[in-house]
PDBQT receptor file of N, H, CA, C and O in Angstrom, charges set to zero:
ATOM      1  N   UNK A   1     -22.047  20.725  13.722  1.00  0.00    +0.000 N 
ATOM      2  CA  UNK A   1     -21.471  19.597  14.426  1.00  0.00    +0.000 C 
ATOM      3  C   UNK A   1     -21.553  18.314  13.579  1.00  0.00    +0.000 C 
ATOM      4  O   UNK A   1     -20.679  17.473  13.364  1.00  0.00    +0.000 OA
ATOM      5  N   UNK A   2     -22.953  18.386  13.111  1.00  0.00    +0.000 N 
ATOM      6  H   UNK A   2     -23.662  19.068  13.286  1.00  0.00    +0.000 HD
ATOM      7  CA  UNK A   2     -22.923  16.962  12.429  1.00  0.00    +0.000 C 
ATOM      8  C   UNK A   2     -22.200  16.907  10.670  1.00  0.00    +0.000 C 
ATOM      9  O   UNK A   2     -22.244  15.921   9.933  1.00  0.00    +0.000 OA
ATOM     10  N   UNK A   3     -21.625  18.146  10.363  1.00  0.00    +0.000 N 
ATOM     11  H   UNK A   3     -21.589  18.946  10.961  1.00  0.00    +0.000 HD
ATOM     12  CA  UNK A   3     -20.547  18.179   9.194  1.00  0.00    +0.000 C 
ATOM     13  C   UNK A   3     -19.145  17.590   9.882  1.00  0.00    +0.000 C 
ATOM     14  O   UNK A   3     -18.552  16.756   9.197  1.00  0.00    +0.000 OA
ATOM     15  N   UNK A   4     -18.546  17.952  11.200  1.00  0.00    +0.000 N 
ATOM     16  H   UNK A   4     -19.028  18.629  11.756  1.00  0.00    +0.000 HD
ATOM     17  CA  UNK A   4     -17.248  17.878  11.314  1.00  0.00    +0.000 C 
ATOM     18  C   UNK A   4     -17.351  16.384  12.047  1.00  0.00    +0.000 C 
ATOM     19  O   UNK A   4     -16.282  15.969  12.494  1.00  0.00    +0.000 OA
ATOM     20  N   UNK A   5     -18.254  15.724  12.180  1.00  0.00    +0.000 N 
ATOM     21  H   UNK A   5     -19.123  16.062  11.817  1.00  0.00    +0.000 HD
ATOM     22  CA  UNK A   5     -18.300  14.256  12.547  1.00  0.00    +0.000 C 
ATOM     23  C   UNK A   5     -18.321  13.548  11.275  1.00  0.00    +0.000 C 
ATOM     24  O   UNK A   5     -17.939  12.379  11.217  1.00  0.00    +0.000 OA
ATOM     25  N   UNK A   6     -18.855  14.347   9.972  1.00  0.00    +0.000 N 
ATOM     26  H   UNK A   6     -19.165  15.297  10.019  1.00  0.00    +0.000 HD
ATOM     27  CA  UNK A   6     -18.857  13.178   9.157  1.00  0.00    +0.000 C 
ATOM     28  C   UNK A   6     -17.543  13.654   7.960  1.00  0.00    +0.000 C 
ATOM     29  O   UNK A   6     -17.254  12.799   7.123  1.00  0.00    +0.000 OA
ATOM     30  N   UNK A   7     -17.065  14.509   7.934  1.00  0.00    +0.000 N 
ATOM     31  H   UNK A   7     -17.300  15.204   8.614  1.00  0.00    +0.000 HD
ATOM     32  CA  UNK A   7     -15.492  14.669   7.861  1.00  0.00    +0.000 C 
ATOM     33  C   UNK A   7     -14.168  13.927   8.706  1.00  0.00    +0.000 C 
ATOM     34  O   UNK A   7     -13.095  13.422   8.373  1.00  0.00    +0.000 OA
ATOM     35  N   UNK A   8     -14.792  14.134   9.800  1.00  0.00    +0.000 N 
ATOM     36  H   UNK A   8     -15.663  14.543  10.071  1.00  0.00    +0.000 HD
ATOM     37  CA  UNK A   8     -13.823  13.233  10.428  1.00  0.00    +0.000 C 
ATOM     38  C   UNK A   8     -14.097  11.721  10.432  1.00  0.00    +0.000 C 
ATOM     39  O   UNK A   8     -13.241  10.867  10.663  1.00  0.00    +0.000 OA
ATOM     40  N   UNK A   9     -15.498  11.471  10.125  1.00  0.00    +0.000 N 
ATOM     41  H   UNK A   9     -16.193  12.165   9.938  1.00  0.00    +0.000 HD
ATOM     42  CA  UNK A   9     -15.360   9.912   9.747  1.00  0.00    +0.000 C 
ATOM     43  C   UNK A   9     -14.832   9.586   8.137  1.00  0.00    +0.000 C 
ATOM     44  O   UNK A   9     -14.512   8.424   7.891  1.00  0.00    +0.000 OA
ATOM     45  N   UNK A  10     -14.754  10.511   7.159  1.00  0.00    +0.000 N 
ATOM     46  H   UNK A  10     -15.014  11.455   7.359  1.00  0.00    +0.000 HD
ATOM     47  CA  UNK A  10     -14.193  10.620   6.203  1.00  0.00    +0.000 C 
ATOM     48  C   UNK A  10     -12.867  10.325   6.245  1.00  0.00    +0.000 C 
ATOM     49  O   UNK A  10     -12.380   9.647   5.340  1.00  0.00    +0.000 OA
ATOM     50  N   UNK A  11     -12.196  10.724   7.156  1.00  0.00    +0.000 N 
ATOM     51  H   UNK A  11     -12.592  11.275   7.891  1.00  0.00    +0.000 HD
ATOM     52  CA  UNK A  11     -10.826  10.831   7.184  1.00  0.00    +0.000 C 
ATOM     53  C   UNK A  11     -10.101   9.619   7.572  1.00  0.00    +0.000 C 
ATOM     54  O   UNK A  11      -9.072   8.983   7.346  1.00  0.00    +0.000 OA
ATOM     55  N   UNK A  12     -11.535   9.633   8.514  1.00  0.00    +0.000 N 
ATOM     56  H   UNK A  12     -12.371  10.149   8.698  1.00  0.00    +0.000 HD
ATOM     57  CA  UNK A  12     -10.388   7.486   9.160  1.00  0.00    +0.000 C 
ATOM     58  C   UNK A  12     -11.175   6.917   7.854  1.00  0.00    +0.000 C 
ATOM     59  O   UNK A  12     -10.614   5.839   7.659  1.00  0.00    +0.000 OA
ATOM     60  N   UNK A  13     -12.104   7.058   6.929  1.00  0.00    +0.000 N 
ATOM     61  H   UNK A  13     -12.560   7.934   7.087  1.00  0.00    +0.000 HD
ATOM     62  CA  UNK A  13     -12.170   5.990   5.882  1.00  0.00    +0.000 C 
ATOM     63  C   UNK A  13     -10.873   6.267   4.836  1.00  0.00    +0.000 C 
ATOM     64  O   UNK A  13     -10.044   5.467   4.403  1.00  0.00    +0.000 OA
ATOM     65  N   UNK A  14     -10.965   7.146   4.693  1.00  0.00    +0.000 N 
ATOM     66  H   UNK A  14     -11.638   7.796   5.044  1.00  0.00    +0.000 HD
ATOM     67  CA  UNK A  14      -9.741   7.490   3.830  1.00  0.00    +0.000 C 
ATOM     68  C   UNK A  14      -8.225   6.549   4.244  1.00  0.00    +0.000 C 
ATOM     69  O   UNK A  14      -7.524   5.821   3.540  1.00  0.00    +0.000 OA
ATOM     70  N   UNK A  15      -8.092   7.066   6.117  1.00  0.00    +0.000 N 
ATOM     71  H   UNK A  15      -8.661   7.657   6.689  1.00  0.00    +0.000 HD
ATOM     72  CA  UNK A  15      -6.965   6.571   6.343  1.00  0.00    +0.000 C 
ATOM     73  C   UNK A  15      -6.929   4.804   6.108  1.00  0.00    +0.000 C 
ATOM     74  O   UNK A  15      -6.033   4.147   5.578  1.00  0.00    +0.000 OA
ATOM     75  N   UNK A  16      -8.277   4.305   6.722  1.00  0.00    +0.000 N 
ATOM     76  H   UNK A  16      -9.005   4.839   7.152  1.00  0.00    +0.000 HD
ATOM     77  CA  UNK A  16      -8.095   3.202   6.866  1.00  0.00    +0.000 C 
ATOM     78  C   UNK A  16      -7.458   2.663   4.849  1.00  0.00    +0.000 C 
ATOM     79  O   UNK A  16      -6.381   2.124   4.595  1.00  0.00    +0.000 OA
ATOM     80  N   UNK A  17      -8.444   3.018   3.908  1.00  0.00    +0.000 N 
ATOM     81  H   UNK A  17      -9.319   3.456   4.114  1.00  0.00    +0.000 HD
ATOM     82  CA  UNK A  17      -8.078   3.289   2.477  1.00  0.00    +0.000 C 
ATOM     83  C   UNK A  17      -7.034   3.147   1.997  1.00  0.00    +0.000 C 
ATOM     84  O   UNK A  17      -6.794   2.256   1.181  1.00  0.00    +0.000 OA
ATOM     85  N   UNK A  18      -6.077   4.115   2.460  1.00  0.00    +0.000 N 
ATOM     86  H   UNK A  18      -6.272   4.838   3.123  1.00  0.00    +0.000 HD
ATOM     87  CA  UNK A  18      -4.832   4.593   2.401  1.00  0.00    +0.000 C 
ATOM     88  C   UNK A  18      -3.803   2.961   2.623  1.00  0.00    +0.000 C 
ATOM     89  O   UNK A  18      -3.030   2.275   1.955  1.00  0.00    +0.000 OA
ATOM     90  N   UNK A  19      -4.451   2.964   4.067  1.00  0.00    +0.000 N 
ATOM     91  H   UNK A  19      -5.079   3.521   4.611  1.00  0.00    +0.000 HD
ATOM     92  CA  UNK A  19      -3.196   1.768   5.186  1.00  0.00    +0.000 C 
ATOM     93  C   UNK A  19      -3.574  -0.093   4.294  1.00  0.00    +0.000 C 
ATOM     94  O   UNK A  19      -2.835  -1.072   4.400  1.00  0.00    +0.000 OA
ATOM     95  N   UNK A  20      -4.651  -0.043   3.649  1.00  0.00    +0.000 N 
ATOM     96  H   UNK A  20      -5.250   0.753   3.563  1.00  0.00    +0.000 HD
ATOM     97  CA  UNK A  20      -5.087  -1.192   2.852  1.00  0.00    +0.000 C 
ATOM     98  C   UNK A  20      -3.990  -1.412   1.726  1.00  0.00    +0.000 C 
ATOM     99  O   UNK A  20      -3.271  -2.396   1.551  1.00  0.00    +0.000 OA
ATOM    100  N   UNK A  21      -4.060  -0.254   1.030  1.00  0.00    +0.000 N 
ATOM    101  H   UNK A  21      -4.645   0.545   1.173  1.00  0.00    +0.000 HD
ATOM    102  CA  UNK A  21      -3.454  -0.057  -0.216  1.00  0.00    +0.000 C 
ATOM    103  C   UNK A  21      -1.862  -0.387   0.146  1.00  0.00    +0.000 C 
ATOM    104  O   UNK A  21      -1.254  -1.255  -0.481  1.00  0.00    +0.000 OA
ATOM    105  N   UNK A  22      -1.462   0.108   0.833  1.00  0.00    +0.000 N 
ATOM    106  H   UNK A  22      -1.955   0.814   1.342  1.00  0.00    +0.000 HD
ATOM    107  CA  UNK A  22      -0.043   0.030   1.703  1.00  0.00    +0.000 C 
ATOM    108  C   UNK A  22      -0.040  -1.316   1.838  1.00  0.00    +0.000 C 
ATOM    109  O   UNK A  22       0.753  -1.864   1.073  1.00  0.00    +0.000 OA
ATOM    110  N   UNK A  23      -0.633  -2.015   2.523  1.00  0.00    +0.000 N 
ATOM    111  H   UNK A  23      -1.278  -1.569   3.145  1.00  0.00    +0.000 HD
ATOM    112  CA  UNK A  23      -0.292  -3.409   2.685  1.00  0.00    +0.000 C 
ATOM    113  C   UNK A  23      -0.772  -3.985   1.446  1.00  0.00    +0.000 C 
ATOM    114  O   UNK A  23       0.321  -4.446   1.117  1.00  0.00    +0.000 OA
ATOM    115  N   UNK A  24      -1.439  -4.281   0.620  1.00  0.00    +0.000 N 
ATOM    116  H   UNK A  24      -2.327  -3.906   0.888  1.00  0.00    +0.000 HD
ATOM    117  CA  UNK A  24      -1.419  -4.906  -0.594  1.00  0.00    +0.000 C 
ATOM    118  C   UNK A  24      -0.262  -4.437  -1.394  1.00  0.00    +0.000 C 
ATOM    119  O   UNK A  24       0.017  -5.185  -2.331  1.00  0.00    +0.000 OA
ATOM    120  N   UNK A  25       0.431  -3.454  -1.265  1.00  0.00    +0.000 N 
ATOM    121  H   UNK A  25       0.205  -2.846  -0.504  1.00  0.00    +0.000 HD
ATOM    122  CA  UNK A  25       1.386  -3.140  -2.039  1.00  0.00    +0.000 C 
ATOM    123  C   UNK A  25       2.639  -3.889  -1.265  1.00  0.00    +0.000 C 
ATOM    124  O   UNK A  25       3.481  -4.505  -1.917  1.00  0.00    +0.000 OA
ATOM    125  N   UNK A  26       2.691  -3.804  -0.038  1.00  0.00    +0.000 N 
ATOM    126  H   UNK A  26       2.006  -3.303   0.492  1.00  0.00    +0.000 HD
ATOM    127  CA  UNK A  26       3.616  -5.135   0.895  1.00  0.00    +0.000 C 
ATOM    128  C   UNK A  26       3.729  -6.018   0.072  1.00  0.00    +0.000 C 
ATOM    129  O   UNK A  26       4.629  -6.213  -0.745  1.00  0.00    +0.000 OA
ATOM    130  N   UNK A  27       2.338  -6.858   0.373  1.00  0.00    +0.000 N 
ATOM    131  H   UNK A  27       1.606  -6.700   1.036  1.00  0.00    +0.000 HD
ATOM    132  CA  UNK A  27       2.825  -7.524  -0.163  1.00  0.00    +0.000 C 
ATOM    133  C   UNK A  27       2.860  -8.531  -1.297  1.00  0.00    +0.000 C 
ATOM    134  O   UNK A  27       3.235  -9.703  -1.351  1.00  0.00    +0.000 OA
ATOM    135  N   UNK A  28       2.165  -7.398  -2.495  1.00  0.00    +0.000 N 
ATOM    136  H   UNK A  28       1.860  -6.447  -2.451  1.00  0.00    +0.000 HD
ATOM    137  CA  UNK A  28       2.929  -8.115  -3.560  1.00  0.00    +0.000 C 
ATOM    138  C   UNK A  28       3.989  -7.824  -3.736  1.00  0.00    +0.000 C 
ATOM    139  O   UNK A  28       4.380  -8.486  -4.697  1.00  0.00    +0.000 OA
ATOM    140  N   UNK A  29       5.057  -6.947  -3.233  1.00  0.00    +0.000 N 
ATOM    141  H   UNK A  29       4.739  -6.409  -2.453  1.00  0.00    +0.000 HD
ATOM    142  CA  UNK A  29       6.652  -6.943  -3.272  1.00  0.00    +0.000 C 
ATOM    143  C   UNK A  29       6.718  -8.214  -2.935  1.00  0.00    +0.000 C 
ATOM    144  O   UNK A  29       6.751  -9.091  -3.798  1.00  0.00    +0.000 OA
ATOM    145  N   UNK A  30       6.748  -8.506  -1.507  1.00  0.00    +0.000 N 
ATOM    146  H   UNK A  30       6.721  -7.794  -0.805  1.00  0.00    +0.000 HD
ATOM    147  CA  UNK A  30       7.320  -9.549  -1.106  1.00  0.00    +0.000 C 
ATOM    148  C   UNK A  30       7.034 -10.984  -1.830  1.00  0.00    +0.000 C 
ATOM    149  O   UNK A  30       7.620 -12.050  -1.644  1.00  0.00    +0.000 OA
ATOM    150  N   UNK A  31       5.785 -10.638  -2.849  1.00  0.00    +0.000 N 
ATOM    151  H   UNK A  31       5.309  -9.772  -3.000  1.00  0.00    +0.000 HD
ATOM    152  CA  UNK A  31       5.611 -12.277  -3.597  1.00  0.00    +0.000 C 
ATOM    153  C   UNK A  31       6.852 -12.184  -4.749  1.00  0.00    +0.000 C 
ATOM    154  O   UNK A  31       7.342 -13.212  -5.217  1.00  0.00    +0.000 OA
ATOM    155  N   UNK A  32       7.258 -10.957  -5.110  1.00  0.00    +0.000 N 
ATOM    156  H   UNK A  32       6.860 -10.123  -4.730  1.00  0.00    +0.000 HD
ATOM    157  CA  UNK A  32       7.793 -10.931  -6.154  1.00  0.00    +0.000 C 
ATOM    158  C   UNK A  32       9.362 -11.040  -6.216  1.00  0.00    +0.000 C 
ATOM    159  O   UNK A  32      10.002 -11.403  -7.202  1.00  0.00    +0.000 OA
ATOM    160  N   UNK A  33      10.011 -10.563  -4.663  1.00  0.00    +0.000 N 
ATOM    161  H   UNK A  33       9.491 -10.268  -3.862  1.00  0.00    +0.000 HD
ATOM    162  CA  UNK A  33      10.826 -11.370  -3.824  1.00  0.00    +0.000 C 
ATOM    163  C   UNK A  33      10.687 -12.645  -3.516  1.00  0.00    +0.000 C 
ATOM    164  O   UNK A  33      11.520 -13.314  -4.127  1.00  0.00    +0.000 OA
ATOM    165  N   UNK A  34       9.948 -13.323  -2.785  1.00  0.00    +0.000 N 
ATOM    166  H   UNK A  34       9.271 -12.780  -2.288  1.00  0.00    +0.000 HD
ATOM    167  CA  UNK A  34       9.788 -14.212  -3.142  1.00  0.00    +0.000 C 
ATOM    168  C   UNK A  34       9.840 -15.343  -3.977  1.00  0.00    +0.000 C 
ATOM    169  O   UNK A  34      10.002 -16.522  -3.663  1.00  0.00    +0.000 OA
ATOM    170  N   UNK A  35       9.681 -14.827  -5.081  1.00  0.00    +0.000 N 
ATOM    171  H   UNK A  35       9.549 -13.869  -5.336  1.00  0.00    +0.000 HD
ATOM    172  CA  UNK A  35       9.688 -15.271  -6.239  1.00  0.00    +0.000 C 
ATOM    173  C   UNK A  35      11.149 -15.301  -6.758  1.00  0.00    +0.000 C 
ATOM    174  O   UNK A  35      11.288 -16.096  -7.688  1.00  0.00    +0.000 OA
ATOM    175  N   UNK A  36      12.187 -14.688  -6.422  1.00  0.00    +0.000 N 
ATOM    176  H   UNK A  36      12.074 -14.042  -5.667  1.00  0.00    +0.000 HD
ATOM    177  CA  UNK A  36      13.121 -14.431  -7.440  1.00  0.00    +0.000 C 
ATOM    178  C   UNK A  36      13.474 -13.127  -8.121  1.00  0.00    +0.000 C 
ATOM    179  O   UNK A  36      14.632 -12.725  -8.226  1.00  0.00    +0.000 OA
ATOM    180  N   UNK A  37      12.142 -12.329  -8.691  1.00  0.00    +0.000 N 
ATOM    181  H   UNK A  37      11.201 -12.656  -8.606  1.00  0.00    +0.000 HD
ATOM    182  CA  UNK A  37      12.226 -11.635  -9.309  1.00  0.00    +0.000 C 
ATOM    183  C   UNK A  37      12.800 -10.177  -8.778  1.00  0.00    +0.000 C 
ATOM    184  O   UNK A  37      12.416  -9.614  -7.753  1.00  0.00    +0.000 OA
ATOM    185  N   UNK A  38      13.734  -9.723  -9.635  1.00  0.00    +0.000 N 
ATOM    186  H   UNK A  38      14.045 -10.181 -10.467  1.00  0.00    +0.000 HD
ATOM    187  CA  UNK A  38      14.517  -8.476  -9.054  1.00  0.00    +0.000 C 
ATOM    188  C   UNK A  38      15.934  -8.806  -8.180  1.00  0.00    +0.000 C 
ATOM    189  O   UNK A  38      16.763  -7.960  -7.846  1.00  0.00    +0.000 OA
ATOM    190  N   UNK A  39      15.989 -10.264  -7.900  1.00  0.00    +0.000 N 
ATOM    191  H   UNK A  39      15.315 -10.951  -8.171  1.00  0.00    +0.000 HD
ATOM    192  CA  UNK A  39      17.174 -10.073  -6.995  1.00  0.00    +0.000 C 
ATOM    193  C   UNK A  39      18.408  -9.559  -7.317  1.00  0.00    +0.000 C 
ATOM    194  O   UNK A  39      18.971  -8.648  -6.709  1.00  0.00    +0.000 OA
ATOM    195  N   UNK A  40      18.923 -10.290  -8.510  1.00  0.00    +0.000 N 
ATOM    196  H   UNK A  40      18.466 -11.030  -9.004  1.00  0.00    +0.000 HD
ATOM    197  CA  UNK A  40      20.370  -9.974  -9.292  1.00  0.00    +0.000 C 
ATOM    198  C   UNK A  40      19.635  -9.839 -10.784  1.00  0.00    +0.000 C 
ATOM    199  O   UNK A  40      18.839 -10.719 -11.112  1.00  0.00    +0.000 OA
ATOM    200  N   UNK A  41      19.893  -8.802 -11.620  1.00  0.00    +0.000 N 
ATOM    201  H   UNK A  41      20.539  -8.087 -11.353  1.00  0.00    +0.000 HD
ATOM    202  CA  UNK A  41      19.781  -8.282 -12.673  1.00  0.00    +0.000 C 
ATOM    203  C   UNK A  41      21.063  -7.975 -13.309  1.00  0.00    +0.000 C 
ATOM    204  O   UNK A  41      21.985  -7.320 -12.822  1.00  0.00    +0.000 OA
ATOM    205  N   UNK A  42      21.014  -8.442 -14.274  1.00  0.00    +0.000 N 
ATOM    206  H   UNK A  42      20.266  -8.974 -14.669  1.00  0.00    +0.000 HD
ATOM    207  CA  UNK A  42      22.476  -8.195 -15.211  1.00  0.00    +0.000 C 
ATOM    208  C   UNK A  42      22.100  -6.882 -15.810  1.00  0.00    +0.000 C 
ATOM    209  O   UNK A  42      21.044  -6.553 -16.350  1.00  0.00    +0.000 OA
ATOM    210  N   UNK A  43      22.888  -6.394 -15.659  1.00  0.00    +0.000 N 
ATOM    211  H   UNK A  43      23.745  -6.661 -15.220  1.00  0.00    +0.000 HD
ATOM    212  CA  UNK A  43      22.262  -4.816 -16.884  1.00  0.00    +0.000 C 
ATOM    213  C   UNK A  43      23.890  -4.490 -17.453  1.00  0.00    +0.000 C 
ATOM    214  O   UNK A  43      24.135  -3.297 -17.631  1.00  0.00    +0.000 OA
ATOM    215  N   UNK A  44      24.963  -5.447 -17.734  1.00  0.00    +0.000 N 
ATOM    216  H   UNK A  44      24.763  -6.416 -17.589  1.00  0.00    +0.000 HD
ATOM    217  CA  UNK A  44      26.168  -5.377 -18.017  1.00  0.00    +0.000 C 
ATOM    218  C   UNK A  44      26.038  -5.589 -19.719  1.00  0.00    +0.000 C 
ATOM    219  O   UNK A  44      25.453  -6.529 -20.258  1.00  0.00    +0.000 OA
ATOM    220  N   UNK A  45      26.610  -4.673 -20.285  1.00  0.00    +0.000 N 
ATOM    221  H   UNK A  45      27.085  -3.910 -19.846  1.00  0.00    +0.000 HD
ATOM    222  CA  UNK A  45      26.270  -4.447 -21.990  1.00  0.00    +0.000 C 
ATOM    223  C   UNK A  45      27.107  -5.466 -22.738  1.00  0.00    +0.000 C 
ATOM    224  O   UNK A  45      27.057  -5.524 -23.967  1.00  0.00    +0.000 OA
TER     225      UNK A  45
């Protein structure tokens, strides 16, 4: 019993882990939007 309690608290650390990373990845997109960067790109030769 006391393995599958601390697996399953493994799992919400993981998830919580997971859902952090996700939002720091938010939002440095959005600074980088923000910013300008990426909007219109010339890639015309």
């Amino acid at each position: 019993m006391a393995m599958a309690a601390k697996m399953l608290k493994m799992n919400a650390e993981q998830g919580a882990a997971v859902a952090n990373l996700i939002d720091a990845a938010q939002q440095n997109l959005q600074a980088l939007t923000a910013a300008g960067v990426g909007q219109s790109v010339d890639i015309s030769a």
